[in-house]
C-alpha positions in Angstrom: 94.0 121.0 138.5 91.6 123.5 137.3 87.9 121.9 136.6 88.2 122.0 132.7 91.1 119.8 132.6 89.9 117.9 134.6 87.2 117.1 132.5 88.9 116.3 130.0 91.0 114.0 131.3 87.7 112.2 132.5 86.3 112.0 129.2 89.2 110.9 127.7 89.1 107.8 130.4 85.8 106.8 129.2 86.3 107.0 125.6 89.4 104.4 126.1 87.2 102.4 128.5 84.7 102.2 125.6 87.3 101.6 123.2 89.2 99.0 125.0 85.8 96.9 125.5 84.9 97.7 121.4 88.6 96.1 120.5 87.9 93.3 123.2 84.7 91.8 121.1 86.6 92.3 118.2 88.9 90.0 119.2 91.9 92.6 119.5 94.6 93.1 122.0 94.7 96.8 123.9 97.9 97.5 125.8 99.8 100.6 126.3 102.7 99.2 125.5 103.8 97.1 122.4 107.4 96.0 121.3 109.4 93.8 118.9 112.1 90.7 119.9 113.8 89.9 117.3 115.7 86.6 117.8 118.6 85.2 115.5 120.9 87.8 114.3 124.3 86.7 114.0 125.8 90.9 114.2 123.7 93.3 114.9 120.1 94.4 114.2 118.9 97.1 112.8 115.8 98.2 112.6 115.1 102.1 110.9 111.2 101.9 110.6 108.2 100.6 112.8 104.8 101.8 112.1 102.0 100.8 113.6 98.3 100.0 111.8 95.1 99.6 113.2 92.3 97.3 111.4 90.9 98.3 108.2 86.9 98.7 108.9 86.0 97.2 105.7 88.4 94.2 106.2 86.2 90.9 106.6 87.8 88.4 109.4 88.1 85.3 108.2 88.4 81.8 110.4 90.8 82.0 113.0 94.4 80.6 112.1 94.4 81.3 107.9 95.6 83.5 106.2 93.2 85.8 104.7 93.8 87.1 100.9 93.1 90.8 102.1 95.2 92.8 103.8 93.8 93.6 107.6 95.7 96.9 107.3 94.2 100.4 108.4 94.9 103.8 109.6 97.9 104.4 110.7 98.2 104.3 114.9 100.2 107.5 115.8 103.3 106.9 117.5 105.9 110.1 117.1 108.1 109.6 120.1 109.2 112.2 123.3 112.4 114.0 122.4 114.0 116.2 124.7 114.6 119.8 123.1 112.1 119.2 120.6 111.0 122.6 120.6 107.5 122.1 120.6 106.7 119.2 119.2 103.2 117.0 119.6 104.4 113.0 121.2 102.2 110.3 121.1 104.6 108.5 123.7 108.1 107.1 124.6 109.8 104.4 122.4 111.8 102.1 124.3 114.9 99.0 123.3 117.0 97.2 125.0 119.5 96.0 125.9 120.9 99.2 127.3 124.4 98.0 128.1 125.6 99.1 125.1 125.5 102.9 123.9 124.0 103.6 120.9 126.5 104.5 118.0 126.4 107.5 116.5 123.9 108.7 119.5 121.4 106.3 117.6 118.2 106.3 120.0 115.1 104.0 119.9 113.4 107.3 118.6 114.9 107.1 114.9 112.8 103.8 114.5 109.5 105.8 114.9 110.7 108.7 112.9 111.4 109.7 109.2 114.9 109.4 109.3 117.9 107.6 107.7 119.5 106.2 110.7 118.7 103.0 112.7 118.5 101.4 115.8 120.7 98.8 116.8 121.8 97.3 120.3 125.1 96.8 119.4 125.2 92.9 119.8 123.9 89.5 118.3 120.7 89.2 119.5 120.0 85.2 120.5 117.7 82.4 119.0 116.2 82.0 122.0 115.7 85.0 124.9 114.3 88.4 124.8 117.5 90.2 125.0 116.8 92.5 121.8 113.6 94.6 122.0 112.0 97.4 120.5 109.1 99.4 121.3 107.0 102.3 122.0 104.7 103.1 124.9 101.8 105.6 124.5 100.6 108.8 126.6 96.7 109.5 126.9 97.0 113.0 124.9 99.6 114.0 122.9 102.1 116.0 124.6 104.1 119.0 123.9 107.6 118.6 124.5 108.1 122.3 125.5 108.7 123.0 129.9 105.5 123.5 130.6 104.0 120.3 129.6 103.6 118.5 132.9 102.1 115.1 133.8 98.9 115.9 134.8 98.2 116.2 131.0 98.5 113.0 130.0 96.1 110.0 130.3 96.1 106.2 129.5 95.9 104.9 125.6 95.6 101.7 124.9 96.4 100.7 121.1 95.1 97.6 119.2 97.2 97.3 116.3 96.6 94.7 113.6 99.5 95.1 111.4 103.3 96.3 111.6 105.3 97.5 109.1 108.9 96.7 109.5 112.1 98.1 108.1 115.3 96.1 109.1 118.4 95.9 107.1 118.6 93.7 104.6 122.2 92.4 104.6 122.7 88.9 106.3 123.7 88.9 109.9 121.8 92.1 110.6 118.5 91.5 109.7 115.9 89.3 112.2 115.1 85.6 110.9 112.8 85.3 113.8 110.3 88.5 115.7 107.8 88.1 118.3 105.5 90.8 118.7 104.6 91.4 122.4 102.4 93.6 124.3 102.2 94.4 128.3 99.8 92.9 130.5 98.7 94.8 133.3 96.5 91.5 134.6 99.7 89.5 134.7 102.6 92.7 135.2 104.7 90.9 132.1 105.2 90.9 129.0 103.0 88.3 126.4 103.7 87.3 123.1 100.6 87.9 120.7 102.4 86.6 117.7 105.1 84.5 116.8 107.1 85.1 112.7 109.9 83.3 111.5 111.5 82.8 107.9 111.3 86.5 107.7 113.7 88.2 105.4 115.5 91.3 105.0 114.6 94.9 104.1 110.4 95.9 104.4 108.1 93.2 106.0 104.4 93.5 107.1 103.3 91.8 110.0 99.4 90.8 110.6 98.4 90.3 113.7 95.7 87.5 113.8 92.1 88.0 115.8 92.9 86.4 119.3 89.7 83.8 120.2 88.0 84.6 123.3 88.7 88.0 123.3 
């Protein structure tokens, strides 16, 4: 690795470092990786758009378990997945789902849920009211990538994001839609997943999800 890259791949470590200890007084959550479970759906679920949103600056927290009357919602948090034979195109990371026991119809990948698109993911089967059998996700690069040969490994460093809302497109017709979503995020300290927050009663169709300020943090 010549000495310029690796210089920036240094300063890019110590702007997440500083970043990850910003979010921590905050009170936010910094992983790497973040993903859905939806629980309850009777078919099949299907899910055509996540996007990611960090905290509005100008957003005021309010006391810890209400609801506030403004929206926490900021910039968007990047997230265009890898695709093979992109041709040159700029990932933020890989999105993930699960379960993988059934293949995807149509050739329907986790990707179309990050992506302007008219398709959706689903995994084929009901999806329990109770286990984390249905999941999905995306899990960020350092940099973002090109897609083309040459891009190589040694590009790449760790992000962490710290989202505070999630903007959800499922389908709206019953059976196929998720009552019930935990939104989860990896833990390095513990090497599992935790649940940040816990929705239910959720409906059909385009649904924002506000992730509370965890105490302690």
């Amino acid at each position: 690795m010549c000495p310029a890259v690796g210089l920036r791949l240094w300063l890019a470590l110590v702007v997440a470092s500083l970043l990850r200890q910003s979010h921590a007084d905050d009170g936010e959550v910094s992983s790497a990786r973040w993903r859905l479970v939806g629980r309850g759906v009777s078919s099949d679920w299907k899910v055509s758009r996540i996007k990611f949103r960090a905290l509005d600056a100008s957003w005021v927290e309010q006391q810890a378990g209400s609801m506030p009357g403004a929206t926490p919602c900021g910039e968007l948090i990047s997230s265009v997945p890898w695709a093979r034979g992109a041709g040159g195109q700029l990932a933020d990371g890989s999105a993930f789902a699960g379960p993988t026991l059934v293949a995807p119809e149509g050739g329907r990948m986790p990707n179309v849920a990050f992506e302007d698109t008219d398709e959706a993911w689903s995994p084929g089967v009901p999806c329990l009211a109770a286990d984390d059998t249905c999941f999905l996700g995306f899990r960020w690069f350092g940099t973002r990538a090109s897609t083309e040969a040459q891009a190589t490994g040694s590009r790449l460093t760790r992000y962490e994001a710290s989202p505070r809302c999630l903007e959800v497109e499922q389908s709206a017709t019953s059976g196929e839609f998720a009552p019930n979503v935990l939104v989860q995020y990896w833990s390095d300290a513990s090497k599992s997943w935790l649940t940040h927050t816990e929705f239910s009663g959720l409906s059909g169709g385009s649904i924002t999800l506000r992730l509370p300020r965890v105490p302690g943090r």
